[in-house]
BALOBA-1460 file (C-alpha; in Angstrom, 3 decimals):
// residues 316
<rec num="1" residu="x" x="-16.248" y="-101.821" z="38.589"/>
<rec num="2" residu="x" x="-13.440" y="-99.133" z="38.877"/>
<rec num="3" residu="x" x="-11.323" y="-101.011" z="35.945"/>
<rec num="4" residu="x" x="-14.388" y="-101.392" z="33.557"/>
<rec num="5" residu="x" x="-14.513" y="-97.365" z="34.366"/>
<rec num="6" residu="x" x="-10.923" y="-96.121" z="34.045"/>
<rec num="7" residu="x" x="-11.330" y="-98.688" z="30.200"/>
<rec num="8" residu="x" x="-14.104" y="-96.835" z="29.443"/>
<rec num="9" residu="x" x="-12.294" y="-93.120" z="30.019"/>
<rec num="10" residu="x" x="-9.553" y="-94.661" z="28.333"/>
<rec num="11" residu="x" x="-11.619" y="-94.962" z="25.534"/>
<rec num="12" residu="x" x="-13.225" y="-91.741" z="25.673"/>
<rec num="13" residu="x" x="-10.322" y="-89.526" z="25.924"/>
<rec num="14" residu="x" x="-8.666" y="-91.572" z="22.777"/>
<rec num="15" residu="x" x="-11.573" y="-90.770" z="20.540"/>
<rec num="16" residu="x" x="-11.434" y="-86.907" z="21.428"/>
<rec num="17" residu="x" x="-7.572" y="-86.694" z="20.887"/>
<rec num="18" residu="x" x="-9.121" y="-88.376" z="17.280"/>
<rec num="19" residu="x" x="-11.353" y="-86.160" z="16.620"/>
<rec num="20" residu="x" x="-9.307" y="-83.278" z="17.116"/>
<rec num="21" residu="x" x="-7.457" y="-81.333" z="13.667"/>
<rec num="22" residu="x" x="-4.208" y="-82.356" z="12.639"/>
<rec num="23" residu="x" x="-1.444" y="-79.702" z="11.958"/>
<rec num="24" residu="x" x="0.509" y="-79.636" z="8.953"/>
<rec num="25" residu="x" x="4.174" y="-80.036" z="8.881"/>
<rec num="26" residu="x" x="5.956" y="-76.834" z="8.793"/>
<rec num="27" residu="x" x="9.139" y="-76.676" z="6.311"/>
<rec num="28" residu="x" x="11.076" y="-73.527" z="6.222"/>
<rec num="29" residu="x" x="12.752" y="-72.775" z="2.586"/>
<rec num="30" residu="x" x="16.858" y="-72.649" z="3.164"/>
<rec num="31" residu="x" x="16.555" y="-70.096" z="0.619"/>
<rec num="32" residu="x" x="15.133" y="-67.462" z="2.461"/>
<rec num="33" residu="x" x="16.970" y="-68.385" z="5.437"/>
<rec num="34" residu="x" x="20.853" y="-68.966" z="4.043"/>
<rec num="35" residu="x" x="22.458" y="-67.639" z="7.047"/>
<rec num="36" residu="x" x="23.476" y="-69.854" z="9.584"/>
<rec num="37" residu="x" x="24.424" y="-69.142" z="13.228"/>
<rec num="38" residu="x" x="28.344" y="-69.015" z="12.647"/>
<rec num="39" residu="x" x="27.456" y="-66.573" z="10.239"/>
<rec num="40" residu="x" x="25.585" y="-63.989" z="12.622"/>
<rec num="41" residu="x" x="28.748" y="-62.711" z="14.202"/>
<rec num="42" residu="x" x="30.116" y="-60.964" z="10.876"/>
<rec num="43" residu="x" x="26.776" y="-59.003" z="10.393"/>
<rec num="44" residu="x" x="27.738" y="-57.091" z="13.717"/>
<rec num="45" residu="x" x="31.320" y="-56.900" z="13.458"/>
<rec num="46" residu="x" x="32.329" y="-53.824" z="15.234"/>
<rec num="47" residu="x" x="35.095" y="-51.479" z="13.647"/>
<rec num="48" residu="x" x="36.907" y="-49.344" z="15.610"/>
<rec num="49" residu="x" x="37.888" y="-46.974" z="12.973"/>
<rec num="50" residu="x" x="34.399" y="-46.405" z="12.362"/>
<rec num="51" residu="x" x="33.461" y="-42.556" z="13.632"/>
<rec num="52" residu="x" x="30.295" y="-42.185" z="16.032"/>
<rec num="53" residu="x" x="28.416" y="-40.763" z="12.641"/>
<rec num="54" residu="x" x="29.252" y="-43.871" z="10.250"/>
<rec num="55" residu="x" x="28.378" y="-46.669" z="13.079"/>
<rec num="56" residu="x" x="25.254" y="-45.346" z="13.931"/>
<rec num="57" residu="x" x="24.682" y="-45.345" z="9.664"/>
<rec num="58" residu="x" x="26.271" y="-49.196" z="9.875"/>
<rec num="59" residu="x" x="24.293" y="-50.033" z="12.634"/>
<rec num="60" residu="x" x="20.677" y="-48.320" z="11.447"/>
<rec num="61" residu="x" x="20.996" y="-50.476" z="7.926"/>
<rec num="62" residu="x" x="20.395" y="-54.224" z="10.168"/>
<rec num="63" residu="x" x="18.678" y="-53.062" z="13.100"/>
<rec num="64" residu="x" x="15.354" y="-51.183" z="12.241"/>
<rec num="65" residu="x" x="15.338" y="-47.779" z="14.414"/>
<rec num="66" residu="x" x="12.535" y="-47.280" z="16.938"/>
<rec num="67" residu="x" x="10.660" y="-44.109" z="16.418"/>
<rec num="68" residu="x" x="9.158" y="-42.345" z="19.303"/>
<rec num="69" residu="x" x="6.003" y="-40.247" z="19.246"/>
<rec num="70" residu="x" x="6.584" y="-36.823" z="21.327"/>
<rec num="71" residu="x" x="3.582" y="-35.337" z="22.897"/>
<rec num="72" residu="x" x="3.884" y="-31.581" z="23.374"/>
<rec num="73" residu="x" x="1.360" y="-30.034" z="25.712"/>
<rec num="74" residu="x" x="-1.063" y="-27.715" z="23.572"/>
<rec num="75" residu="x" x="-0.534" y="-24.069" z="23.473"/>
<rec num="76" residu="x" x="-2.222" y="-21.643" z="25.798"/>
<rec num="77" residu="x" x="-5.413" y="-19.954" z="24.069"/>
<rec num="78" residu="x" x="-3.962" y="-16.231" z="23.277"/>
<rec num="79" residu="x" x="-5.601" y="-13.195" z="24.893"/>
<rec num="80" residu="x" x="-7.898" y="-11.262" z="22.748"/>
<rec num="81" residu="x" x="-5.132" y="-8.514" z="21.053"/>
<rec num="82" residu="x" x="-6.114" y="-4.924" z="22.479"/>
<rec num="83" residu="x" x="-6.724" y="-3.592" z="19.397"/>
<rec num="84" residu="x" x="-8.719" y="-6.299" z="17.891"/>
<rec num="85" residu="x" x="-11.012" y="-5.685" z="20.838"/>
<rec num="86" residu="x" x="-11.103" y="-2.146" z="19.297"/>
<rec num="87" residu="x" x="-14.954" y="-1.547" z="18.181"/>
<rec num="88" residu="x" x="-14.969" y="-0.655" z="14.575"/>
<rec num="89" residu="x" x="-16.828" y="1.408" z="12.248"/>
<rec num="90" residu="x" x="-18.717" y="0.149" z="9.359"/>
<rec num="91" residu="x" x="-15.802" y="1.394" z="6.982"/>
<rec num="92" residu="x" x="-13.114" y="-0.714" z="9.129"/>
<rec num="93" residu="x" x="-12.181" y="2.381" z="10.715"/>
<rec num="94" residu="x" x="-11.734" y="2.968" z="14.476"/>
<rec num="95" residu="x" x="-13.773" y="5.825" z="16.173"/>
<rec num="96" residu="x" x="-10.308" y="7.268" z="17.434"/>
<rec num="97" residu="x" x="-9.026" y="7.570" z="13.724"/>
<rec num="98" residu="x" x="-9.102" y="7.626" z="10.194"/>
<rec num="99" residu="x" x="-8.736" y="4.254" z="9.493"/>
<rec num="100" residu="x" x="-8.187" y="2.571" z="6.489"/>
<rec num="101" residu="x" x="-10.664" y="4.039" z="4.089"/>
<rec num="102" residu="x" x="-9.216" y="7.403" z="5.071"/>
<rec num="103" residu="x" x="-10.333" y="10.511" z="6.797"/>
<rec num="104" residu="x" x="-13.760" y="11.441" z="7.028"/>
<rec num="105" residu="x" x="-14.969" y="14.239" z="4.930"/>
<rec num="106" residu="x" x="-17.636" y="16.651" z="5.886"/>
<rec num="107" residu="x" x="-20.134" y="14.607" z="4.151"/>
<rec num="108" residu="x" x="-19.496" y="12.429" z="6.820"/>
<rec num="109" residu="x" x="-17.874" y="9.799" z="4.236"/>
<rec num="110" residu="x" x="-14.487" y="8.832" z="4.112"/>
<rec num="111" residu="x" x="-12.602" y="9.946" z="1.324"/>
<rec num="112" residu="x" x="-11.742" y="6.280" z="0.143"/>
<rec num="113" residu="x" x="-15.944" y="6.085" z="-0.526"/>
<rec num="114" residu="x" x="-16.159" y="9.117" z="-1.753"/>
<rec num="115" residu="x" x="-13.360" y="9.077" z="-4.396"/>
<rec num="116" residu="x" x="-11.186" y="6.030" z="-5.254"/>
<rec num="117" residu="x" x="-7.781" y="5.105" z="-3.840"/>
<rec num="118" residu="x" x="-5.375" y="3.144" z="-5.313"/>
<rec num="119" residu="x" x="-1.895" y="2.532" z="-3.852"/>
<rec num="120" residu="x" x="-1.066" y="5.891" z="-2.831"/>
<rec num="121" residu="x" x="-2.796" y="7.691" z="-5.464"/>
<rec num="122" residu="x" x="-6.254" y="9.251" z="-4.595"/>
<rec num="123" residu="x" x="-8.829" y="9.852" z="-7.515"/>
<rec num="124" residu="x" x="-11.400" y="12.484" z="-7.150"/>
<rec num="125" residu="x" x="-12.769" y="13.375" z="-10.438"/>
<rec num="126" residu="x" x="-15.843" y="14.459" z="-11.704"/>
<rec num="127" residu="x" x="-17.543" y="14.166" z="-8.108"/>
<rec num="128" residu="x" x="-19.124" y="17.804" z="-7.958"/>
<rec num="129" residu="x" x="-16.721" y="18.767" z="-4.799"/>
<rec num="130" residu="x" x="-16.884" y="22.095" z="-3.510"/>
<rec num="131" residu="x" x="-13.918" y="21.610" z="-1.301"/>
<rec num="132" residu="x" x="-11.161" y="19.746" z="-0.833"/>
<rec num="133" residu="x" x="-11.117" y="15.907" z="0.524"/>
<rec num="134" residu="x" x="-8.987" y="15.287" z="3.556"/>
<rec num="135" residu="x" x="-6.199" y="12.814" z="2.280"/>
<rec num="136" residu="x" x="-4.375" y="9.768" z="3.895"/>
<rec num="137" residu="x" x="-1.295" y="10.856" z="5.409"/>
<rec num="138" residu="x" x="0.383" y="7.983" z="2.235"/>
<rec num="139" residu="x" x="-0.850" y="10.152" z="-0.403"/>
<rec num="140" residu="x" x="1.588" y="10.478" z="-3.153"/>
<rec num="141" residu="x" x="-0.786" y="11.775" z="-6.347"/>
<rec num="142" residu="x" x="-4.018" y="13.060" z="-5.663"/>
<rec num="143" residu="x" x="-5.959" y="14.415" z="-9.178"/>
<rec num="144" residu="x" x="-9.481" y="16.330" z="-8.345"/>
<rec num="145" residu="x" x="-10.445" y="17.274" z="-11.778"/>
<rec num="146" residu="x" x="-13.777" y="18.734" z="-13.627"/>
<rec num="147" residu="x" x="-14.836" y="19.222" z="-9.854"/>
<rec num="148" residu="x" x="-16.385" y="22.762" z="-8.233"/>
<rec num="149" residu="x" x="-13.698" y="23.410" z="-6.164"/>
<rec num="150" residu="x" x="-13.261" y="27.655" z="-5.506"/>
<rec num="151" residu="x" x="-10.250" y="27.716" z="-2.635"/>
<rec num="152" residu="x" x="-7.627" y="26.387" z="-1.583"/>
<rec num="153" residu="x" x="-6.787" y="26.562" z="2.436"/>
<rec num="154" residu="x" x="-3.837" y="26.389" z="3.983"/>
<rec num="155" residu="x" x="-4.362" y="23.066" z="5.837"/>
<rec num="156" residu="x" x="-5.710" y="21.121" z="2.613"/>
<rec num="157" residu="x" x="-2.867" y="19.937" z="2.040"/>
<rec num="158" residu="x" x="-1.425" y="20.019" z="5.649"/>
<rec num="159" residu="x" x="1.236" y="16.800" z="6.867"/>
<rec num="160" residu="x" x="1.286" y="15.407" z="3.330"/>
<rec num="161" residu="x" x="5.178" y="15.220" z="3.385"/>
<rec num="162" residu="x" x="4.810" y="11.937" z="0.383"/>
<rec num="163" residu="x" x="2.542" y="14.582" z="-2.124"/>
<rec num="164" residu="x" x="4.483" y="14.570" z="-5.356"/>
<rec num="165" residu="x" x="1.800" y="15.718" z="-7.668"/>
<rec num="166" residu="x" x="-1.568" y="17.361" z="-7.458"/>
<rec num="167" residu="x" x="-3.567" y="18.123" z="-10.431"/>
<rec num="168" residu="x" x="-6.799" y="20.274" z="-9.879"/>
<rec num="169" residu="x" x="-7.675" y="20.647" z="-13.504"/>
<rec num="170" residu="x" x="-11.172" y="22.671" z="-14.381"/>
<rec num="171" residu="x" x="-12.146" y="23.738" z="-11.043"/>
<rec num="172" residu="x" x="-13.115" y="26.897" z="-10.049"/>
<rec num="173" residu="x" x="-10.391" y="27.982" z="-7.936"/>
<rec num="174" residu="x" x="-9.966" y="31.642" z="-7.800"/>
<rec num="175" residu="x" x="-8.167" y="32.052" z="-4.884"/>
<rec num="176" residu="x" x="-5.279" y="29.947" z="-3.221"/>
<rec num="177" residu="x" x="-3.913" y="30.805" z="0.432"/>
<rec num="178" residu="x" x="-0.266" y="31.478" z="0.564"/>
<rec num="179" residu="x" x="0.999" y="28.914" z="2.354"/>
<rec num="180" residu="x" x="-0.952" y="25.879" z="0.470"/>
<rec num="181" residu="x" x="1.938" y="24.544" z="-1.433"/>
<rec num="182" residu="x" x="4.992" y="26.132" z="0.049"/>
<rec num="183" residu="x" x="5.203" y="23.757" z="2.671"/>
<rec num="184" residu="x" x="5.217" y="20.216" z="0.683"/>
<rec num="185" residu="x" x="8.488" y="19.002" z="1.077"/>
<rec num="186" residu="x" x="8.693" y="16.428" z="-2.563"/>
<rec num="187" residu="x" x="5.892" y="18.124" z="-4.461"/>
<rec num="188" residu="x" x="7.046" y="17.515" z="-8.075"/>
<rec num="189" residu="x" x="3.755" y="17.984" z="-10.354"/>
<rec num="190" residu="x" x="1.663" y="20.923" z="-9.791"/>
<rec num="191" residu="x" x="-1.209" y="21.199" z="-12.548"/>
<rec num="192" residu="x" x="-3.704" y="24.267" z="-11.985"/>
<rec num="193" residu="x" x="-5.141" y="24.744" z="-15.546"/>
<rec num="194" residu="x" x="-8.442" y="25.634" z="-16.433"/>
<rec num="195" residu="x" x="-9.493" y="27.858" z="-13.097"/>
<rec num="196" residu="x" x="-9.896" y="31.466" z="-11.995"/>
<rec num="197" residu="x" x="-6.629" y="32.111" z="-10.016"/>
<rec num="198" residu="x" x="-5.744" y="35.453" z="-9.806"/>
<rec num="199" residu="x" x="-2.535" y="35.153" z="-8.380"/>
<rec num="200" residu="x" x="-0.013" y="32.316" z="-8.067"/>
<rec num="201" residu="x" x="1.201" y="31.434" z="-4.242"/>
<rec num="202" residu="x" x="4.796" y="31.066" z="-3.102"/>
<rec num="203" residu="x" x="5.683" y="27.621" z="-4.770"/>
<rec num="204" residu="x" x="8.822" y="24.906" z="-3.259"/>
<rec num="205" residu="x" x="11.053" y="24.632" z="-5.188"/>
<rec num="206" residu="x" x="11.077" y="21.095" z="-5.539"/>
<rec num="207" residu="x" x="8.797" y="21.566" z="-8.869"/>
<rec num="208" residu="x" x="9.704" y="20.123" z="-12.297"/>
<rec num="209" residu="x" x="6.547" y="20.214" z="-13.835"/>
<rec num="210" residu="x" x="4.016" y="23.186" z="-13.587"/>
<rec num="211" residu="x" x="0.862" y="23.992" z="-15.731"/>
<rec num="212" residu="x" x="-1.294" y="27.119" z="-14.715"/>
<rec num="213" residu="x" x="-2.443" y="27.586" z="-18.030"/>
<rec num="214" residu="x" x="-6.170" y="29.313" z="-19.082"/>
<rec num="215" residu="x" x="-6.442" y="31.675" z="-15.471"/>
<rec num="216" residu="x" x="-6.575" y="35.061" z="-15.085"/>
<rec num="217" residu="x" x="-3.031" y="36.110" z="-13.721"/>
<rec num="218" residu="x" x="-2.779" y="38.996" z="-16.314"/>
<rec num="219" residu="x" x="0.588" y="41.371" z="-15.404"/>
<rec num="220" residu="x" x="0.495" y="40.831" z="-11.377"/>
<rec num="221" residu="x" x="-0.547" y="37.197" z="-10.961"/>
<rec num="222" residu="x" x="2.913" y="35.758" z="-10.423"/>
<rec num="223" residu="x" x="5.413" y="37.247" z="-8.442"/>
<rec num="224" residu="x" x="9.077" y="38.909" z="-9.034"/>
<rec num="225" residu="x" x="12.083" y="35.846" z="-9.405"/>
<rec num="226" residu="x" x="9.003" y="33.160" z="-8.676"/>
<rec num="227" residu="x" x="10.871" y="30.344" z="-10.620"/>
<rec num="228" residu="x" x="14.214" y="31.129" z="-9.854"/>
<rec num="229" residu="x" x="15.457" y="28.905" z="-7.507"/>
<rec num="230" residu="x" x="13.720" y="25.968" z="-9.349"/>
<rec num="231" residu="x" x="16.672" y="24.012" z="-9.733"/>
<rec num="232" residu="x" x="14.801" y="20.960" z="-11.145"/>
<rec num="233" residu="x" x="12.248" y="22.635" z="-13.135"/>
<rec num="234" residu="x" x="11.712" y="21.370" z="-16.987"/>
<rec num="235" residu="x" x="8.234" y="22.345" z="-17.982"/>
<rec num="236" residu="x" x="6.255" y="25.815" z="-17.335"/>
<rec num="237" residu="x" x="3.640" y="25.974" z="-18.777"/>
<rec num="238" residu="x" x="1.808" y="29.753" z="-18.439"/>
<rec num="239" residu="x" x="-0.577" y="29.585" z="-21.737"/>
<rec num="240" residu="x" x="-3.885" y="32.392" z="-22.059"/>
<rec num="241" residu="x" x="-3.358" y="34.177" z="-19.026"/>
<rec num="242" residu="x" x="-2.902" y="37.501" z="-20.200"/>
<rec num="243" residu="x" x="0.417" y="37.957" z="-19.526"/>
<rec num="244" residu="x" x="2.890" y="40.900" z="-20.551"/>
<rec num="245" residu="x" x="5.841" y="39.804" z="-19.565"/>
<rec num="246" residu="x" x="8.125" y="36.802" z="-19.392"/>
<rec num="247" residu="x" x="8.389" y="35.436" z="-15.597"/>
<rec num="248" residu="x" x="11.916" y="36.178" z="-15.114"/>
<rec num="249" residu="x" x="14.823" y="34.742" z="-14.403"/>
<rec num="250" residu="x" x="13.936" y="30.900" z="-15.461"/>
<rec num="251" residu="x" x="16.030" y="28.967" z="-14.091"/>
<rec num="252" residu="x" x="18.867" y="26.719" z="-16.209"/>
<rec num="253" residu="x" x="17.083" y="23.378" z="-16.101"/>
<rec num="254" residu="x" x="14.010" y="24.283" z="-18.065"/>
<rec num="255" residu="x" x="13.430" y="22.655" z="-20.987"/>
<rec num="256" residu="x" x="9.759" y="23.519" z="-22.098"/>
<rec num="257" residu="x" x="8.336" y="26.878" z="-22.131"/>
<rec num="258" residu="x" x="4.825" y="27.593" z="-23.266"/>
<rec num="259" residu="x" x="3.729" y="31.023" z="-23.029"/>
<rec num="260" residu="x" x="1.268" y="31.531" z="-26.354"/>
<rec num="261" residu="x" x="-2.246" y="33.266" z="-26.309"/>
<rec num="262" residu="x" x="-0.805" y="35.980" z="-23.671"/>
<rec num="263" residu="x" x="0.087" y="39.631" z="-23.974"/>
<rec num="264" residu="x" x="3.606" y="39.800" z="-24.504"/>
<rec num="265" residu="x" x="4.689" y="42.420" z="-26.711"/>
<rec num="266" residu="x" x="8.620" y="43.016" z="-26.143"/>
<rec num="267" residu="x" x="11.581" y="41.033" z="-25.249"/>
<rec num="268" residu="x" x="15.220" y="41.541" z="-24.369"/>
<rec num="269" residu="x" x="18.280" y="40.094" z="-25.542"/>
<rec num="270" residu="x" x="19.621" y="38.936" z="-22.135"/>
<rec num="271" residu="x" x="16.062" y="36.917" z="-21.635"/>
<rec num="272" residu="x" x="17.412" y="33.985" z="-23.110"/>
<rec num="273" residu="x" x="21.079" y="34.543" z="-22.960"/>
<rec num="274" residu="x" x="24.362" y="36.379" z="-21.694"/>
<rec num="275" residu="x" x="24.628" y="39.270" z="-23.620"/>
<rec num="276" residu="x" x="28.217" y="39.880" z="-22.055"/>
<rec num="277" residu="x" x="29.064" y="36.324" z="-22.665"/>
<rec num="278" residu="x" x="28.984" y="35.159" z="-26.688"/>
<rec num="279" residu="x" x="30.425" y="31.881" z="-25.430"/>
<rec num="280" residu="x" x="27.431" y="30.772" z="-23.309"/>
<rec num="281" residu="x" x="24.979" y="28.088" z="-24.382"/>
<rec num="282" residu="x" x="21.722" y="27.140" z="-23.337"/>
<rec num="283" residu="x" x="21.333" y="22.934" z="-24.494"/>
<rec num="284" residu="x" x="18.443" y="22.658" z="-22.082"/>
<rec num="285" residu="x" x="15.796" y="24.935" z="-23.341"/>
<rec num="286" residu="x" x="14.701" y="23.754" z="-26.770"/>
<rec num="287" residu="x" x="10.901" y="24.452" z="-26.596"/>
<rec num="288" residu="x" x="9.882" y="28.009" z="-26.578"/>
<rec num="289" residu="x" x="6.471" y="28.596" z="-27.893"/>
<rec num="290" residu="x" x="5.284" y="32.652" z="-28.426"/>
<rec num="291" residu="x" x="2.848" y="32.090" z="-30.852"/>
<rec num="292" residu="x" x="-0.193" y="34.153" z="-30.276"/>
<rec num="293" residu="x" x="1.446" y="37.130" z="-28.000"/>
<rec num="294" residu="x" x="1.478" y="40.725" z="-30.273"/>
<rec num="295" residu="x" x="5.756" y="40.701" z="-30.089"/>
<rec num="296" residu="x" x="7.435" y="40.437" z="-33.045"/>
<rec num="297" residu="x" x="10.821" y="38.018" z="-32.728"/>
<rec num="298" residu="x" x="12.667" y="39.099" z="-35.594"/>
<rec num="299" residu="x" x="13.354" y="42.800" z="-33.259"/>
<rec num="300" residu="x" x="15.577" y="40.854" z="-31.247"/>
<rec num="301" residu="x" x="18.158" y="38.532" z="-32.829"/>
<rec num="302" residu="x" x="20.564" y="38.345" z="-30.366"/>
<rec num="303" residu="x" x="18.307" y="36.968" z="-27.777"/>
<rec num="304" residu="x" x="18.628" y="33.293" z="-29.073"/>
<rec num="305" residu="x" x="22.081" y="32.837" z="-30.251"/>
<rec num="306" residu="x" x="22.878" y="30.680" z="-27.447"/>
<rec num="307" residu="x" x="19.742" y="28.677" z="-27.860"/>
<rec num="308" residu="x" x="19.145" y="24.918" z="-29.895"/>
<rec num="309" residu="x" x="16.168" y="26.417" z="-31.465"/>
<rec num="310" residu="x" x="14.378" y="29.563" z="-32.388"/>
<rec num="311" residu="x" x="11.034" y="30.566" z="-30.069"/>
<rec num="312" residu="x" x="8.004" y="29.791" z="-32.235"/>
<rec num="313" residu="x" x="6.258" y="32.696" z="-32.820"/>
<rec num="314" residu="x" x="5.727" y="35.845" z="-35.122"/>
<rec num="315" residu="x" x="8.142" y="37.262" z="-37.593"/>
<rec num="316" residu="x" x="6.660" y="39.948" z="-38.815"/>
């Protein structure tokens, strides 16, 4: 009995091996693999005039190099910055100061809502003001025309040391403390036309450019020697004011001076030039206009030899 059972196992375990799939012959092309073992020495052949820099570029061309990923711990969460914890006000402002739409004015707007700011220039005309906005401390133009403006105080201007031109055109202004533009240390521009002053305040004498044409300062509106240390100035421009008088002495930069519709009725001849001095010229000043004033130019011939031009004005 146990041989007829081993036969029959036999048999059993011959027919499964049968069964079983057959595996294909591999072949492997002598094409693709033309290098034989004597000839794996020469790919690592090891030069010892090779520097550390050039073997590790010889070596990195046969073996592939190994990248490694570097895990860096995340950063910290950062504390809440002191300021940004700051409340705010619905301009952006903070409670403890002006922010940046500007100082609030005593509408209780800031002056960035109320007028327009652009840069460093602040634009606040034709908004029916009665007084003066507060400016940012950045302001370097600021232009309030066709407004209803009546003063100007001492602390309008106040810490405005970037101010380089203001421009109140058609206010209403009729009085100006003394100290409103004496103090700006790179005001340039200063345009009052078309107002009520009375008199003209002390003035720095940064200026280049002034206009307080159509006010009232008649024969004591502007002060003795006013422009004379106005090293810079080009342009002054005093038109229908009443005037009887030229603002003397101008000073040797100015270029432009407009001084038609007034009173004047008499000049010198040392208003222009140096009497004592035939030799002196004036290149600068080539725009005198006296057109309008009751003086009659042709009195006084010496008083623009040393000139480019003649005044314009009456001859007769």
């Amino acid at each position: 009995m146990k041989a007829i059972a081993h036969i029959f196992m036999h048999l059993f375990l011959f027919d499964a091996v049968l069964a079983g799939p057959t595996r294909s012959p591999v072949t492997y092309d002598s094409e693709t693999y033309d290098v034989g073992l004597e000839d794996l020495d020469s790919l690592y052949d090891y030069d010892e005039n090779l520097s550390v820099d050039q073997a590790q570029v010889e070596i990195g061309t046969v073996v592939p190099s190994v990248t490694r990923e570097i895990y860096l711990p995340s950063p910290l969460p950062e504390e809440p910055d002191e300021e940004a914890s700051t409340p705010k006000l619905i301009d952006g402002s903070s409670p403890h100061g002006p922010g940046v739409l500007g100082p609030h004015t005593h509408e209780g707007l800031p002056t960035c809502l109320l007028c327009m700011c652009l840069s460093t220039s602040v634009y606040c005309d034709d908004r029916e003001l009665e007084d003066l906005p507060p400016l940012p401390k950045e302001t370097t133009h600021f232009y309030s025309r066709y407004n209803r403006i009546k003063r100007v105080n001492r602390d309008d201007f106040a810490n405005l040391s970037n101010l380089k031109r203001i421009d109140l055109t058609s206010n209403f202004i009729s009085e100006i403390d003394e100290d409103a533009f004496r103090k700006l240390p790179q005001l340039q521009e200063l345009i009052l036309r078309d107002n009520k002053i009375r008199q003209l305040p002390e003035l720095p004498p940064t200026l280049i450019f002034i206009d307080i044409s159509n006010n009232r300062l008649g024969r004591k509106g502007i002060r003795q020697e006013a422009f004379k240390d106005m090293f810079d100035l080009h342009h002054l421009y005093i038109t229908d004011n009443n005037l009887d008088h030229i603002p003397l002495p101008l000073p040797e930069s100015l270029q432009s001076l407009h001084l038609q519709n007034n009173n004047i009725q008499e000049m010198h001849e040392d208003t222009f030039c140096k009497m004592k001095d035939y030799s002196y010229i004036r290149k600068s000043l080539e725009d005198i206009r006296l057109d309008g004033n009751p003086i009659n130019l042709s009195k006084t011939p010496h008083a623009y030899m040393c000139l480019p031009r003649l005044p314009v004005g009456s001859l007769f």
